[in-house]
gemmi code that builds the backbone of each chain (N, CA, C; Angstrom):
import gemmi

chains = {
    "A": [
        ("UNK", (-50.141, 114.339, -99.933), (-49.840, 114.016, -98.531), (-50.794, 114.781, -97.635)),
        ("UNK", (-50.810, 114.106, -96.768), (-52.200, 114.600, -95.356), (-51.696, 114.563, -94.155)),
        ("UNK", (-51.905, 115.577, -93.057), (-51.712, 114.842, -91.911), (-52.611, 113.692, -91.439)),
        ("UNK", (-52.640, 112.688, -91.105), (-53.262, 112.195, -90.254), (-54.361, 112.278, -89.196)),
        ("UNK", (-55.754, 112.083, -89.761), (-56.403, 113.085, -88.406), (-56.003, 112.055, -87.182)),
        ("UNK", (-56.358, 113.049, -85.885), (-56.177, 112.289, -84.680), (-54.462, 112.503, -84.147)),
        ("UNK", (-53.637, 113.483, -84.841), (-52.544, 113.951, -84.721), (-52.524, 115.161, -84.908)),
        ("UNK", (-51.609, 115.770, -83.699), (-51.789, 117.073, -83.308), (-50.621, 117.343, -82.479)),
        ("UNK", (-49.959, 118.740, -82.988), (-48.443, 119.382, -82.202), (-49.062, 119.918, -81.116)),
        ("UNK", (-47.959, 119.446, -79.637), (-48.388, 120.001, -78.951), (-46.781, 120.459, -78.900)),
        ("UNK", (-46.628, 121.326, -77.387), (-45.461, 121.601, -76.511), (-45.373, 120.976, -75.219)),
        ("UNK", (-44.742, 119.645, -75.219), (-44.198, 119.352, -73.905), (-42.809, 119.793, -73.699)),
        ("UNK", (-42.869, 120.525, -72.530), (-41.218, 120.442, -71.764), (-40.608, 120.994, -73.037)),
        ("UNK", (-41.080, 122.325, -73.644), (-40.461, 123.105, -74.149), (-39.813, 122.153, -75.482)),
        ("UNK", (-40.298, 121.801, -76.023), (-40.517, 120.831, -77.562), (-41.758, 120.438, -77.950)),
        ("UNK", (-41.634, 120.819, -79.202), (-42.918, 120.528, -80.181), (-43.119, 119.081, -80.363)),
        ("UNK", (-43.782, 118.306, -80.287), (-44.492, 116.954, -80.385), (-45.119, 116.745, -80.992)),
        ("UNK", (-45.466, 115.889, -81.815), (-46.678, 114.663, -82.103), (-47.465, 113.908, -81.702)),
        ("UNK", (-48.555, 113.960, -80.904), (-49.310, 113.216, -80.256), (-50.475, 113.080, -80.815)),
        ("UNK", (-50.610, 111.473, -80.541), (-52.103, 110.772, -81.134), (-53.222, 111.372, -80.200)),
        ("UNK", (-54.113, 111.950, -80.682), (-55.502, 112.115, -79.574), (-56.342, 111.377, -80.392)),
        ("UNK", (-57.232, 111.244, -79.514), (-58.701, 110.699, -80.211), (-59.345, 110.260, -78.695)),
        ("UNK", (-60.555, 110.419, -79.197), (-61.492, 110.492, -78.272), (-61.516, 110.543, -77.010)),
        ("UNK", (-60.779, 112.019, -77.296), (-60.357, 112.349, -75.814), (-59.458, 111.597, -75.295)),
        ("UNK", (-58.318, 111.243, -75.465), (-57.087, 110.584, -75.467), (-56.067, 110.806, -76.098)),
        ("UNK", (-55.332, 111.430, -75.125), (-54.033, 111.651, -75.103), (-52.625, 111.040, -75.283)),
        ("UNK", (-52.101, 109.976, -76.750), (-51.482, 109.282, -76.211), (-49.668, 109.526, -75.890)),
        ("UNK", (-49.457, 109.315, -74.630), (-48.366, 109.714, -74.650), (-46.835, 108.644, -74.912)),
        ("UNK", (-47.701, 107.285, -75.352), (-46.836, 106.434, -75.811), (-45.682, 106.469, -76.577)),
        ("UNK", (-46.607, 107.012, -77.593), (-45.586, 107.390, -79.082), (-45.404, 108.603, -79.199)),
        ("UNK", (-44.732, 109.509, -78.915), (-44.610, 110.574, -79.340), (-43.096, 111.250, -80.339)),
        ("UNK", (-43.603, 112.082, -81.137), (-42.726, 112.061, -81.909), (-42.368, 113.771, -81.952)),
        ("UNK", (-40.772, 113.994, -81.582), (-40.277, 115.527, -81.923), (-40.351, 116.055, -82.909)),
        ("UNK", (-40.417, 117.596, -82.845), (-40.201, 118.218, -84.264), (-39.068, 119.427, -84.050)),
        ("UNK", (-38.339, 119.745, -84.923), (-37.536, 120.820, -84.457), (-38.211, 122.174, -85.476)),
        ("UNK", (-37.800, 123.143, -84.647), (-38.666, 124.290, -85.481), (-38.964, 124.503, -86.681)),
        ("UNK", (-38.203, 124.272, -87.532), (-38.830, 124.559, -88.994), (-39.775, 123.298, -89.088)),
        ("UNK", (-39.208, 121.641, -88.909), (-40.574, 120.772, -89.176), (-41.944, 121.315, -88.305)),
        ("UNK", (-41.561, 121.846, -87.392), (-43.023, 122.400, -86.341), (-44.156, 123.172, -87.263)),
        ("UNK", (-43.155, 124.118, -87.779), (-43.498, 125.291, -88.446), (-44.090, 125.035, -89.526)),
        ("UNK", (-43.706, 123.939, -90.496), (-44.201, 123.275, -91.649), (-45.624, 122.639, -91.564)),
        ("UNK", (-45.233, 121.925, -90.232), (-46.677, 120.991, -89.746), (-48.063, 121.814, -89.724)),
        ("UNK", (-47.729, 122.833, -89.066), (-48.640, 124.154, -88.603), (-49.222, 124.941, -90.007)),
        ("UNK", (-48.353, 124.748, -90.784), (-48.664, 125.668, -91.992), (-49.950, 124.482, -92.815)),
        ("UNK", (-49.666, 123.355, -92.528), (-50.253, 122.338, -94.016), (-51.414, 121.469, -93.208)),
        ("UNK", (-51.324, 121.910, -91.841), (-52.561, 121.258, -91.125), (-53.498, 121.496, -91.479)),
        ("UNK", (-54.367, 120.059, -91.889), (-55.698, 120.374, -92.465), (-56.046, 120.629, -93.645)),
        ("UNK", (-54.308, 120.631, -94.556), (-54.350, 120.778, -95.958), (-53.938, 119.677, -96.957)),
        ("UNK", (-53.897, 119.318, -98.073), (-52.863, 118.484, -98.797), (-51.880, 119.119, -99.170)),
        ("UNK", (-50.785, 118.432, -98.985), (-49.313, 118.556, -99.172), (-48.462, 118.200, -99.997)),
        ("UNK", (-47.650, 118.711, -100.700), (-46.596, 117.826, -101.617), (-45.287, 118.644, -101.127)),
        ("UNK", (-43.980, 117.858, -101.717), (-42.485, 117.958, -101.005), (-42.564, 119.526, -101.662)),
        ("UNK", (-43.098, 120.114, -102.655), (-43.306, 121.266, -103.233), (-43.355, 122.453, -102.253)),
        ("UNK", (-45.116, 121.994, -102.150), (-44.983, 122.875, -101.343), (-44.509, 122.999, -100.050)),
        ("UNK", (-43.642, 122.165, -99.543), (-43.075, 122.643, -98.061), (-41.885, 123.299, -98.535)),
        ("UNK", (-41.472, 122.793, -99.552), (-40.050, 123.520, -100.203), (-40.385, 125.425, -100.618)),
        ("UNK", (-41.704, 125.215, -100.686), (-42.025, 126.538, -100.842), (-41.989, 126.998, -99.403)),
        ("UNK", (-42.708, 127.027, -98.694), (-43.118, 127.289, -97.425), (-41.016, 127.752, -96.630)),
        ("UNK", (-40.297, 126.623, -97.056), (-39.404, 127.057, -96.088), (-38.138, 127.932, -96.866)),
        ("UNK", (-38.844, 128.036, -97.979), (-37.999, 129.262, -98.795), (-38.609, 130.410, -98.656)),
        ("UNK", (-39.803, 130.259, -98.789), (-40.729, 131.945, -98.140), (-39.896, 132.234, -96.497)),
        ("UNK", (-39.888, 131.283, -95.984), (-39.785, 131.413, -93.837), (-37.987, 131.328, -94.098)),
        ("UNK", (-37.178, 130.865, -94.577), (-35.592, 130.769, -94.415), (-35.071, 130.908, -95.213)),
        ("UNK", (-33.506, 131.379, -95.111), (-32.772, 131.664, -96.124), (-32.464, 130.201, -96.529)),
        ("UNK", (-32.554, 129.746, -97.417), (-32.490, 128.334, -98.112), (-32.966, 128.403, -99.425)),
        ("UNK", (-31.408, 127.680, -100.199), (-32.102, 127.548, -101.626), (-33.091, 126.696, -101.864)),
        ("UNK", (-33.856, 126.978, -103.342), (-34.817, 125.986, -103.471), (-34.617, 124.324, -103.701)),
        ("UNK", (-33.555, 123.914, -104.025), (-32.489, 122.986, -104.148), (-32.459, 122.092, -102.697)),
        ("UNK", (-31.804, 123.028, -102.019), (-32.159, 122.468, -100.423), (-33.365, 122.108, -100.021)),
        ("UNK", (-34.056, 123.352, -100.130), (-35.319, 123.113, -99.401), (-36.394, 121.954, -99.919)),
        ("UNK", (-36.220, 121.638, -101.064), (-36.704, 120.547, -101.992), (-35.947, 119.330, -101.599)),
        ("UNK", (-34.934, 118.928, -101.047), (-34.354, 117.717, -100.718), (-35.160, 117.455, -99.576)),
        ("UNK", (-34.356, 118.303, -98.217), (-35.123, 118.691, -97.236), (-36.350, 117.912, -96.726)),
        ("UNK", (-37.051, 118.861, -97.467), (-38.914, 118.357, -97.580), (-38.837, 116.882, -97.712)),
        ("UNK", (-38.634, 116.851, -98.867), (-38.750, 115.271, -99.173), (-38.426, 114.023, -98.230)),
        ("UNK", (-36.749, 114.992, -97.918), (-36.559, 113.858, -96.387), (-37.502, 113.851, -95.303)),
        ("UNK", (-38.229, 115.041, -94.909), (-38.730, 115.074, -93.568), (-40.435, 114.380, -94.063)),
        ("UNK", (-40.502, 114.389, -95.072), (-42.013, 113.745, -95.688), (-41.694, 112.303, -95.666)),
        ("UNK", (-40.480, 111.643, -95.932), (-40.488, 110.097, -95.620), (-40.383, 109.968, -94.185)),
        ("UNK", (-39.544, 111.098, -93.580), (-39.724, 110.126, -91.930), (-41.048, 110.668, -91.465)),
        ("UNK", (-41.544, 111.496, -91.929), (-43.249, 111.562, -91.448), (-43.902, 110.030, -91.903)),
        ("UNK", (-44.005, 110.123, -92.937), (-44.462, 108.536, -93.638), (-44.135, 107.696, -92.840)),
        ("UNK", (-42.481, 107.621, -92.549), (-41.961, 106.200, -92.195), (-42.776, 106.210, -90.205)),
        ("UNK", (-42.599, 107.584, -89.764), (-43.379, 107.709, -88.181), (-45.163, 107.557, -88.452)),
        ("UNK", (-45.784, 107.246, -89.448), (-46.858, 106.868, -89.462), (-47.611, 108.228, -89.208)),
        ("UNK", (-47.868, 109.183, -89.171), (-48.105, 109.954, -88.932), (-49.029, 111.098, -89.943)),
        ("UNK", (-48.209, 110.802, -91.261), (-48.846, 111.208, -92.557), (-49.662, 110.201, -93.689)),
        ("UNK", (-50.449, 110.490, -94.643), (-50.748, 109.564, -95.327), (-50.352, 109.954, -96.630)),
        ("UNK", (-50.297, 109.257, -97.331), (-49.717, 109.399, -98.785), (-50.781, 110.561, -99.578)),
    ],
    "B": [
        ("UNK", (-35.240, 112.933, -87.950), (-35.825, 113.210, -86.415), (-35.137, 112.826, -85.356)),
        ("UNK", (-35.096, 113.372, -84.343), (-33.870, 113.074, -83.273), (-34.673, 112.631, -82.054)),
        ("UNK", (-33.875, 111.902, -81.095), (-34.762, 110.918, -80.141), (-34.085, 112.299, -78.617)),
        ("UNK", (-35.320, 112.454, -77.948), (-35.081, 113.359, -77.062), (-35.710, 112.484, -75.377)),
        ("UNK", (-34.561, 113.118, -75.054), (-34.617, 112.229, -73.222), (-35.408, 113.483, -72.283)),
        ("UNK", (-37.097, 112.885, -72.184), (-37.391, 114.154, -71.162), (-37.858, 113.574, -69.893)),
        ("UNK", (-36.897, 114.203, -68.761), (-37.134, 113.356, -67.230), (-38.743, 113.161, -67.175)),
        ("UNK", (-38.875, 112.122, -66.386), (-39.823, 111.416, -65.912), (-40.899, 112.484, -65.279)),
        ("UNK", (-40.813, 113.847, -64.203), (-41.395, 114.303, -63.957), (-42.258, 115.560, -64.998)),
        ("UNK", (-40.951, 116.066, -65.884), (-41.889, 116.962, -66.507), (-42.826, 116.188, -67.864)),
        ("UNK", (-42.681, 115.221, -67.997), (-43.441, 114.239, -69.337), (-44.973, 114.232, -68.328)),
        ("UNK", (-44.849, 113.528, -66.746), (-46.271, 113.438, -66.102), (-46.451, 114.367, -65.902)),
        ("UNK", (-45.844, 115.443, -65.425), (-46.913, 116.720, -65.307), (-47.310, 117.252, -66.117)),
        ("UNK", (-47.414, 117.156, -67.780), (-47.935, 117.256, -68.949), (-49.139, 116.129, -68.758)),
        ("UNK", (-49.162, 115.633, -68.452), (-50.106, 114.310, -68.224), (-50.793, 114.716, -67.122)),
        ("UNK", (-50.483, 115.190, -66.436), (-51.167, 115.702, -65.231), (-52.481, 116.755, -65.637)),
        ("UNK", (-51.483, 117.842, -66.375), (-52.842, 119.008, -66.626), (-53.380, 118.401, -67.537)),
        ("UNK", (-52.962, 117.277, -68.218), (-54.408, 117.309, -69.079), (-55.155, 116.561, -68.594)),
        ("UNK", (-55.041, 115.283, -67.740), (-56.087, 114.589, -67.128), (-56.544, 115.724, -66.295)),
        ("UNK", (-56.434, 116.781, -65.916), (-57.275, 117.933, -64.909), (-58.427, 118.252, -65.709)),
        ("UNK", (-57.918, 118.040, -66.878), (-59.400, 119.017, -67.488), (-59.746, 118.157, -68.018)),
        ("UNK", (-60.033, 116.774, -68.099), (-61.251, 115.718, -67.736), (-60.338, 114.777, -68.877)),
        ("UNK", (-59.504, 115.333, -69.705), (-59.064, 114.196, -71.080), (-58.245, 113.675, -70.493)),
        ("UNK", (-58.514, 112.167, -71.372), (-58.046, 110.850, -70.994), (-56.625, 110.941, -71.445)),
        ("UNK", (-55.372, 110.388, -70.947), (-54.049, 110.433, -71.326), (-53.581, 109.196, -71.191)),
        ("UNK", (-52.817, 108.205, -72.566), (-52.077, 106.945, -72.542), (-50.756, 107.633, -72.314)),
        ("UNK", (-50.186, 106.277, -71.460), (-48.624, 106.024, -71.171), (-48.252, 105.020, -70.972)),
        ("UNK", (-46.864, 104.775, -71.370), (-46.421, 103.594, -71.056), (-46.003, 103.355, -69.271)),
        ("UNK", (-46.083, 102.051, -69.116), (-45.932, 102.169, -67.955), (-44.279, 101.545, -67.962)),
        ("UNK", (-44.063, 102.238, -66.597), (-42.609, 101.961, -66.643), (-42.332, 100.896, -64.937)),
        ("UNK", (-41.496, 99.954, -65.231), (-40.642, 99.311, -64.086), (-41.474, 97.859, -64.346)),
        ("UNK", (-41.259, 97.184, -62.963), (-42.103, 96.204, -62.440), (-42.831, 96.367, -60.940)),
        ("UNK", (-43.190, 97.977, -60.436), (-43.746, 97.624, -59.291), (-44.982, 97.582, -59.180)),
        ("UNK", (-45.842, 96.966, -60.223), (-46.969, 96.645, -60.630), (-47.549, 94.906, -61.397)),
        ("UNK", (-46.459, 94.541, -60.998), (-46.257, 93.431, -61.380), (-46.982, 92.224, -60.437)),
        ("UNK", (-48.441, 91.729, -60.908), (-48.136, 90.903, -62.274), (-49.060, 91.873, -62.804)),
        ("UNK", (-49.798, 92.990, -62.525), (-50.660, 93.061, -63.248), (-50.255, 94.493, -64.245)),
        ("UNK", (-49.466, 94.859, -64.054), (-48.588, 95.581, -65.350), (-47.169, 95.356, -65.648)),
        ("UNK", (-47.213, 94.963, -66.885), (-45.514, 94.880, -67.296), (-45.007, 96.069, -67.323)),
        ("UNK", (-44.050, 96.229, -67.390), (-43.704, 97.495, -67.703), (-42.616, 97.336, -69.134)),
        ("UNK", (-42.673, 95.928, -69.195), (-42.165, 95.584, -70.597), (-42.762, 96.039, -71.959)),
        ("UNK", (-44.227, 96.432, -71.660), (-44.725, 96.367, -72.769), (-46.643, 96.788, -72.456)),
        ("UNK", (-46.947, 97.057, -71.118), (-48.213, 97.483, -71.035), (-48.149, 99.146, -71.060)),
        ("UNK", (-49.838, 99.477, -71.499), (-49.667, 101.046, -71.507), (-51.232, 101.143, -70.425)),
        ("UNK", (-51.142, 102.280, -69.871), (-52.527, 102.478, -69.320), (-53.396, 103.753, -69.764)),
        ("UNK", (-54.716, 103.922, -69.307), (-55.323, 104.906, -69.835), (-55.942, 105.498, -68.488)),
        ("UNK", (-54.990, 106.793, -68.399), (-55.474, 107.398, -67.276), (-56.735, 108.487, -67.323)),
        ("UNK", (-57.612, 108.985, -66.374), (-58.547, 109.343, -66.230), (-58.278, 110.010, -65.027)),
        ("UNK", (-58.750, 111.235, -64.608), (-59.220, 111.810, -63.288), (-61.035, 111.429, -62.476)),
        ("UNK", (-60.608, 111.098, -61.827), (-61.784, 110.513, -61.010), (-62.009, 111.213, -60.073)),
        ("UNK", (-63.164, 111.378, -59.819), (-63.909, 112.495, -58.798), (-63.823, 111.944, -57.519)),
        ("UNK", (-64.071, 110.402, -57.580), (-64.209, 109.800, -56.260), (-63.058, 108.227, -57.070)),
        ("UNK", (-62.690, 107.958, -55.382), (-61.434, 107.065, -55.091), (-61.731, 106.180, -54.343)),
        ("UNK", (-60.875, 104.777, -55.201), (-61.675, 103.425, -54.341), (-60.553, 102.627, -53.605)),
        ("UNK", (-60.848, 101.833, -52.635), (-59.487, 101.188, -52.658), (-59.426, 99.987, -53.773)),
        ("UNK", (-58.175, 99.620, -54.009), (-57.938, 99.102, -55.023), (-58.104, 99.565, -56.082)),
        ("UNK", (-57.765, 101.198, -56.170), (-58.247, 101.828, -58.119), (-56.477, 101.833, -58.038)),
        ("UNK", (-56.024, 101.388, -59.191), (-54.619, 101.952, -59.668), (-54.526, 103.450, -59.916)),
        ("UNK", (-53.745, 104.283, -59.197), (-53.817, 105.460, -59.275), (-52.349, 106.183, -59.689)),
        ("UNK", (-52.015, 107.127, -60.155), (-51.006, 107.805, -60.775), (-50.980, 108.843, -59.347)),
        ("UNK", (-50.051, 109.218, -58.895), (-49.484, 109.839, -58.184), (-48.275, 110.494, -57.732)),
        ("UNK", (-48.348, 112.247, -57.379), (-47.214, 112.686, -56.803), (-46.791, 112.555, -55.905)),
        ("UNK", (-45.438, 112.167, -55.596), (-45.391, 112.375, -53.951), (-43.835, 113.071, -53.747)),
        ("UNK", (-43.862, 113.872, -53.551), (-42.242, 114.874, -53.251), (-41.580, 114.706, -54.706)),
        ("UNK", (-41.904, 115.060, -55.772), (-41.764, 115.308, -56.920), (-41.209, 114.183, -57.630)),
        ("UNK", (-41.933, 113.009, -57.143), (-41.933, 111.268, -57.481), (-43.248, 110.835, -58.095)),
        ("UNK", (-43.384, 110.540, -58.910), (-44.273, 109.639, -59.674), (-44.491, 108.457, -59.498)),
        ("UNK", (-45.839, 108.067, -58.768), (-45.687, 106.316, -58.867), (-47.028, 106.127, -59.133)),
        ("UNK", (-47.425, 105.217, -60.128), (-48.305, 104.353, -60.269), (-48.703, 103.277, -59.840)),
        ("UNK", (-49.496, 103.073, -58.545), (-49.504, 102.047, -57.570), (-51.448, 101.908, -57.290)),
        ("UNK", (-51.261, 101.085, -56.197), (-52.713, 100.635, -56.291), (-53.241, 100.992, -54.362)),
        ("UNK", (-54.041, 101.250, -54.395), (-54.801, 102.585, -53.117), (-55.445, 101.154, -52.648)),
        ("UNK", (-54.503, 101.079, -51.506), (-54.912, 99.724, -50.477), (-55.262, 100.187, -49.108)),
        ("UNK", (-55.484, 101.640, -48.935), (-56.513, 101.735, -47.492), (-56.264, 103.504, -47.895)),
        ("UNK", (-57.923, 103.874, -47.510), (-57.623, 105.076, -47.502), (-59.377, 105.839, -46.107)),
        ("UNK", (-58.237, 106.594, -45.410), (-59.004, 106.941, -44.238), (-59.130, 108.505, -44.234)),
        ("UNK", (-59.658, 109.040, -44.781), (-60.292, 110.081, -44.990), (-59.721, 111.076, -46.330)),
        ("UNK", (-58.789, 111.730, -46.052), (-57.671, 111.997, -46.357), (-56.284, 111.636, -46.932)),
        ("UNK", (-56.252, 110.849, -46.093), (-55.434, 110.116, -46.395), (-54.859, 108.784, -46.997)),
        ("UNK", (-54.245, 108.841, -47.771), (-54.124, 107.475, -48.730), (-52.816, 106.799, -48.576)),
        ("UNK", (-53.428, 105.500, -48.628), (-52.072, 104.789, -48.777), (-51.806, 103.825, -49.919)),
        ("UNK", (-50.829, 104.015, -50.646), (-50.713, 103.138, -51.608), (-49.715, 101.872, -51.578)),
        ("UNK", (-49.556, 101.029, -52.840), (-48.480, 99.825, -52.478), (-48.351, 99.071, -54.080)),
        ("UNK", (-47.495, 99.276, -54.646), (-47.076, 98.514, -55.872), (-47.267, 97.021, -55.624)),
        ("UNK", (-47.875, 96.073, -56.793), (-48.518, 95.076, -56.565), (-47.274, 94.122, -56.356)),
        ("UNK", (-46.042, 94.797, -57.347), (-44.663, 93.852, -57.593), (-44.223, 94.122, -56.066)),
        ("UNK", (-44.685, 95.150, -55.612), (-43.329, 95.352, -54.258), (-44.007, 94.848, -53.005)),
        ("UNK", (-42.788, 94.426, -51.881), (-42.921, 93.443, -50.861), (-43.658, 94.187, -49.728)),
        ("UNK", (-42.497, 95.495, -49.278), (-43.119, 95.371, -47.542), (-43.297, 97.778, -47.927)),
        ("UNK", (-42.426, 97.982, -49.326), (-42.363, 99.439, -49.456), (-44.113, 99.598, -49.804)),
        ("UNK", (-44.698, 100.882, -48.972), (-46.073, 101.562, -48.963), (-45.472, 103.115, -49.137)),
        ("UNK", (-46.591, 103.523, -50.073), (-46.394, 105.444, -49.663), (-47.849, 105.696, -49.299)),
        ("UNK", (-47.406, 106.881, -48.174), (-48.891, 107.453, -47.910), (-48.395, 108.978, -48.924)),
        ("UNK", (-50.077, 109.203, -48.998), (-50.015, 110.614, -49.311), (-51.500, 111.253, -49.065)),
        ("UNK", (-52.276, 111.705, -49.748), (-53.313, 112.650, -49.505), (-53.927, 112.678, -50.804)),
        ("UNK", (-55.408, 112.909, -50.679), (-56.089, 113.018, -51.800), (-55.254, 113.752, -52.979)),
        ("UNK", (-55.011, 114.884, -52.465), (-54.714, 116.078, -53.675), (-53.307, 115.410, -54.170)),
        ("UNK", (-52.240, 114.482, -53.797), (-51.891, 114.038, -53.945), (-51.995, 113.023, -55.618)),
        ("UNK", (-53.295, 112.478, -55.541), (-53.114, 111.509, -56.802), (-54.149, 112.345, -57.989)),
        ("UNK", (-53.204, 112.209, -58.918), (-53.560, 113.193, -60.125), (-54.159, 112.355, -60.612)),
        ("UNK", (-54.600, 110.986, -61.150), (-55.841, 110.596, -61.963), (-55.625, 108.554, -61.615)),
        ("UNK", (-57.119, 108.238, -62.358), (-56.827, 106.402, -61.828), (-56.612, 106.160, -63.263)),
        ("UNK", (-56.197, 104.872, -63.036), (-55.984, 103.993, -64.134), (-57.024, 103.253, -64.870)),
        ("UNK", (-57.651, 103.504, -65.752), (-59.068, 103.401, -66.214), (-58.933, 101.647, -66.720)),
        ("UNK", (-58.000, 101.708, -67.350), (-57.472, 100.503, -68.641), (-56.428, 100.074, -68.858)),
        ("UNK", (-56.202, 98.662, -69.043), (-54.709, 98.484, -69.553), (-54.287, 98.269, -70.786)),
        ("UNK", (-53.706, 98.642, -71.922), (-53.616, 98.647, -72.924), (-52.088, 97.602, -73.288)),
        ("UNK", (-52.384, 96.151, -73.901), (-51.794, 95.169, -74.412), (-51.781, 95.000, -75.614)),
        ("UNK", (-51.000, 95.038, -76.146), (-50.816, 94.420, -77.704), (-51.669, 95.568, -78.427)),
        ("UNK", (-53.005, 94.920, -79.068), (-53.967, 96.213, -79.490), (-55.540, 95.697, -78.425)),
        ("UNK", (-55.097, 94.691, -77.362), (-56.275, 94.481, -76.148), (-56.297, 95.793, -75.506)),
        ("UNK", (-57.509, 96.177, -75.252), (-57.329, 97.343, -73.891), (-58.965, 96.553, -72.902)),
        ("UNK", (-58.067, 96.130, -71.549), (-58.829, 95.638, -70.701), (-59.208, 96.598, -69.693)),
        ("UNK", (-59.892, 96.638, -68.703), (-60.422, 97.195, -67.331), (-59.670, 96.307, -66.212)),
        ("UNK", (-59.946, 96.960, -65.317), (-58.931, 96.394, -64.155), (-59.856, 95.632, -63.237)),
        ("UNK", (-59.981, 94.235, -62.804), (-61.011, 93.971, -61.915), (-60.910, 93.527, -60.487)),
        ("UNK", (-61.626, 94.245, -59.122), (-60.818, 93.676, -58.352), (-60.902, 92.462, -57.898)),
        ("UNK", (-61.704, 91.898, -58.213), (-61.440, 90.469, -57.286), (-59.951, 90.020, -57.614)),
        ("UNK", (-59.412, 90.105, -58.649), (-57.677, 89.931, -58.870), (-56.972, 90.668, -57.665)),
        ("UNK", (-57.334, 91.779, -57.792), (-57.071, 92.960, -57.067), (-57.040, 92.476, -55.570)),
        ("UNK", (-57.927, 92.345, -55.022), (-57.887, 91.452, -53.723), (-57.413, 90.291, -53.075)),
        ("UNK", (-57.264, 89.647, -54.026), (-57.024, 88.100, -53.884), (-55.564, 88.116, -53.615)),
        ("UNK", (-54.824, 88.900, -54.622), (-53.357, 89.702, -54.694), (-52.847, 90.316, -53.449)),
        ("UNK", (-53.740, 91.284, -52.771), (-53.773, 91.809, -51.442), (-53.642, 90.918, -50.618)),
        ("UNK", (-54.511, 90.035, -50.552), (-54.726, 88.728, -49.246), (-53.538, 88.146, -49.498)),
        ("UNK", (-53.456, 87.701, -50.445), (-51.634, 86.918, -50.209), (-50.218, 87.819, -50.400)),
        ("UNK", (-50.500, 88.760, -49.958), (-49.426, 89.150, -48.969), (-48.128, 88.684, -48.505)),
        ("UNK", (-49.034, 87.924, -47.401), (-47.544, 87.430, -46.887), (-47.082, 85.936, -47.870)),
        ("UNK", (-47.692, 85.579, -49.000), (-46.410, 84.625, -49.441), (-46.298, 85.344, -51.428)),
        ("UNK", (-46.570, 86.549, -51.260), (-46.050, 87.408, -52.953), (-45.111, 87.364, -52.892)),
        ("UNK", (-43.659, 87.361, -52.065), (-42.682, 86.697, -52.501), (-42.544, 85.535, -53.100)),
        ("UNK", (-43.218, 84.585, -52.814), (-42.720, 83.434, -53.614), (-43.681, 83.696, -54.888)),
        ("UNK", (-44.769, 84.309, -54.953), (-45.896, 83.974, -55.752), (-44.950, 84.933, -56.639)),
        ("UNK", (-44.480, 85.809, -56.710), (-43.459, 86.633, -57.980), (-41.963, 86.235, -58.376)),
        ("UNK", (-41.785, 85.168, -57.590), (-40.712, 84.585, -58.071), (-41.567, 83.379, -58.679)),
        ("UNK", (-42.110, 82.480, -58.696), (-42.778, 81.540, -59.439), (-43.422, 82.551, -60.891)),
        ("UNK", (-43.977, 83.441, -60.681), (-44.166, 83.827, -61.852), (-43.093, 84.564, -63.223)),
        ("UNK", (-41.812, 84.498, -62.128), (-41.004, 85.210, -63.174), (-40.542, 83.828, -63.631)),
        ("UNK", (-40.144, 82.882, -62.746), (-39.567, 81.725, -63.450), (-40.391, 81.182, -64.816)),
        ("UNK", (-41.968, 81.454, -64.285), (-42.673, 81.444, -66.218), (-42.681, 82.222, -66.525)),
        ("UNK", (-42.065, 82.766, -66.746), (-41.439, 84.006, -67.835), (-43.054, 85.169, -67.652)),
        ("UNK", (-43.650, 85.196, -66.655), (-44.358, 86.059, -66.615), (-44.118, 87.304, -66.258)),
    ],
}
model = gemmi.Model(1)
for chain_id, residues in chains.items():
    chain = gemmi.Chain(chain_id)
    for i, (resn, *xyz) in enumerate(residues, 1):
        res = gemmi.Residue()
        res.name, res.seqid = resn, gemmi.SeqId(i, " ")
        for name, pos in zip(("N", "CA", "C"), xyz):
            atom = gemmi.Atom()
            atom.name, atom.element = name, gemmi.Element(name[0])
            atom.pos, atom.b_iso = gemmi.Position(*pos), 0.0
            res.add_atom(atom)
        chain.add_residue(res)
    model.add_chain(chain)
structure = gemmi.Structure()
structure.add_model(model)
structure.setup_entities()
């Protein structure tokens, strides 16, 4: 898994976002929330490849959460990334 | 992921600083007082800050912590006046510092057009019968 180039967290109005840029464009059409730990995840794997693994790692290093959880978790927040277009396989 | 409601003013003034520092920002446009030449059903625009201001540029603007996207139909020094293409006899004035960036493009479907005025004018001149001319166009479902 990848982020998407041309997607990038920002902070509007005190929430973390998803917004498409590209060439110098800002789009504020689609934008998509994150709540802190997905923020936190995003930030960690930007620019990297990803599997449900390692975010399950990532939020067992950062939270008290079993690995059990944090492995479901991931997985869920990696399909609605997928399903928000946002990530690539 | 959870769907979050953020008022109308603090979403443009995020839109605001970034068209300040020259990047381009899409939005959807919202209502019909731009109508015919933005839906608000379904058009997006691509705003830009512009150094210099024309009449007839669609412009994004504050005015007493109101947002309107309207079109700059006389402007005498300073001062500007604007007028939604959908609306009848309502104008806002305001002031240069007033409008935070123009409307570069309109973005349809996956079309993104430029705005041209001879539409722009022609729209202006009939005036006095855009009442009927926006009720004939809604009756075709425009």
């Amino acid at each position: 898994m990848k982020i998407k180039p041309g997607f990038e967290l920002r902070k509007v109005a005190g929430e973390s976002v998803v917004v498409a840029t590209g060439a110098e464009n800002i789009d504020f059409s689609k934008i998509i929330s994150l709540n802190t730990s997905a923020a936190y995840l995003w930030d960690e794997v930007s620019g990297k490849e990803f599997t449900a693994e390692i975010l399950a790692d990532l939020l067992t290093g950062q939270y008290e959460v079993t690995r059990e959880k944090a492995l479901i978790d991931s997985e869920a927040l990696i399909e609605s990334w997928l399903k928000a277009e946002i990530i690539t396989r | 992921m959870r769907r979050i409601i953020v008022d109308n003013e603090t979403l443009l003034d995020e839109v605001a600083e970034i068209t300040a520092t020259g990047q381009k920002a899409t939005i959807r446009v919202k209502g019909d007082s731009m109508r015919p030449f933005l839906d608000g059903r379904r058009d997006k625009v691509v705003l830009q800050k512009n150094t210099e201001l024309h009449k007839y540029d669609i412009v994004l603007a504050k005015i007493n912590h109101r947002y309107v996207l309207h079109r700059i139909i006389r402007i005498d020094g300073d001062k500007i006046t604007l007028m939604g293409d959908g609306n009848l006899i309502g104008t806002e004035a305001c002031l240069r510092s007033n409008i935070v960036a123009t409307a570069i493009s309109r973005i349809r479907g996956d079309k993104e057009s430029g705005f041209g005025r001879t539409g722009a004018i022609l729209w202006f001149r009939l005036r006095p019968v855009r009442r009927y001319l926006l009720y004939l166009l809604r009756k075709i479902g425009y």
